[in-house]
Every structure is written in structure tokens, then in C-alpha cells.
C-alpha positions, 0 to 999 in steps of 0.5 A: 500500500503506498503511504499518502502525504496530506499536502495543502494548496497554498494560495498565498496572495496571488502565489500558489504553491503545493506543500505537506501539511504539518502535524501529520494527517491534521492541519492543526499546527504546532511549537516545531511548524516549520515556517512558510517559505518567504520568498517574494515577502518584504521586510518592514521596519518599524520605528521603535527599533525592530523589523518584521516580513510580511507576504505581497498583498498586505497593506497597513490600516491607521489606527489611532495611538493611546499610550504605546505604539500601535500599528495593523495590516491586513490581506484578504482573509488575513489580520496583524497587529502589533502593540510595543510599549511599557504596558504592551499586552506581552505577559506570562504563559498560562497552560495550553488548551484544546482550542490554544497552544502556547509556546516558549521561544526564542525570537530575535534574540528575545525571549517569546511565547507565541500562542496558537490559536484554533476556531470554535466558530471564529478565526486561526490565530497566531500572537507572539509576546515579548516582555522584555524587547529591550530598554524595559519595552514589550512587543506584542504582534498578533493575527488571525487568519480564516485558514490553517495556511493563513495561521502558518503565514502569521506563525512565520511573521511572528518568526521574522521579528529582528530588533535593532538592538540586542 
């Protein structure tokens, strides 16, 4: 009998491409999800001193500032938001659910939990929380996606984060 991979159409804005799902017979991803490939995205640099990629198609929405810095993007069935300041929304991880994931990492030098999320009736989503992104500051970037692969392409954003300073 010959073993059949689960493989995905990923239709990233326009860029299609056929590639294995992670995680085996499901599309639910994971702490070791590899990263989408990210060719053809373009790096933004933020103000505030760090940088991220971000696929073709996004465009940035305004949004109005309170007490930190503030900023979102959107793509067709894609949402991102970011948030760095002193009281940014970066906090503790809590214990994992059925309906999310949380994930301690490493992210641009810095230590990060990336939370995943899972739809009951709404939205994937993907965040990732930086407590401390350097000079007392914290990072907070999150998304949601209407898709598995627009989760995986918000995973690999969040991946992408570099800061300027260490």
C-alpha cells in the first residue's frame, strides 16, 4: 500500500504553491511548524527599533495611538497587529488548551511565547509576546487568519521579528 502525504494548496496572495501539511494527517499546527517559505515577502521596519516580513498583498490600516505604539495590516482573509510599549499586552504563559497552544521561544534574540490559536466558530490565530524587547519595552504582534495556511503565514511573521538592538 503506498503511504499518502496530506499536502495543502497554498494560495498565498496571488502565489500558489503545493506543500505537506504539518502535524501529520491534521492541519492543526504546532511549537516545531516549520515556517512558510518567504520568498517574494518584504521586510518592514518599524520605528521603535525592530523589523518584521510580511507576504505581497498586505497593506497597513491607521489606527489611532493611546499610550504605546500601535500599528495593523491586513490581506484578504488575513489580520496583524502589533502593540510595543511599557504596558504592551506581552505577559506570562498560562497552560495550553484544546482550542490554544502556547509556546516558549526564542525570537530575535528575545525571549517569546507565541500562542496558537484554533476556531470554535471564529478565526486561526497566531500572537507572539515579548516582555522584555529591550530598554524595559514589550512587543506584542498578533493575527488571525480564516485558514490553517493563513495561521502558518502569521506563525512565520511572528518568526521574522529582528530588533535593532540586542
Amino acid at each position: 500500500m503506498r503511504l499518502v502525504r496530506p499536502f495543502a494548496l497554498v494560495l498565498a496572495l496571488g502565489t500558489a504553491a503545493c506543500v505537506p501539511m504539518s502535524g501529520g494527517p491534521t492541519s492543526q499546527l504546532n511549537c516545531r511548524t516549520t515556517s512558510a517559505d518567504t520568498s517574494g515577502w518584504h521586510r518592514i521596519a518599524d520605528s521603535s527599533g525592530f523589523s518584521f516580513l510580511l507576504p505581497p498583498g498586505f497593506h497597513e490600516n491607521k489606527v489611532e495611538e493611546m499610550q504605546s505604539h500601535v500599528r495593523g495590516f491586513e490581506a484578504p482573509g488575513l489580520t496583524l497587529s502589533l502593540d510595543y510599549g511599557h504596558e504592551s499586552g506581552a505577559r506570562d504563559p498560562v497552560d495550553s488548551t484544546d482550542l490554544h497552544l502556547e509556546c516558549p521561544t526564542q525570537i530575535g534574540g528575545h525571549d517569546a511565547v507565541v500562542t496558537l490559536t484554533w476556531p470554535d466558530r471564529m478565526a486561526y490565530g497566531a500572537s507572539a509576546a515579548w516582555r522584555d524587547a529591550g530598554a524595559g519595552m514589550r512587543l506584542w504582534m498578533g493575527g488571525a487568519a480564516n485558514t490553517p495556511n493563513g495561521q502558518r503565514a502569521l506563525l512565520t511573521v511572528l518568526r521574522s521579528v529582528r530588533f535593532n538592538q540586542p
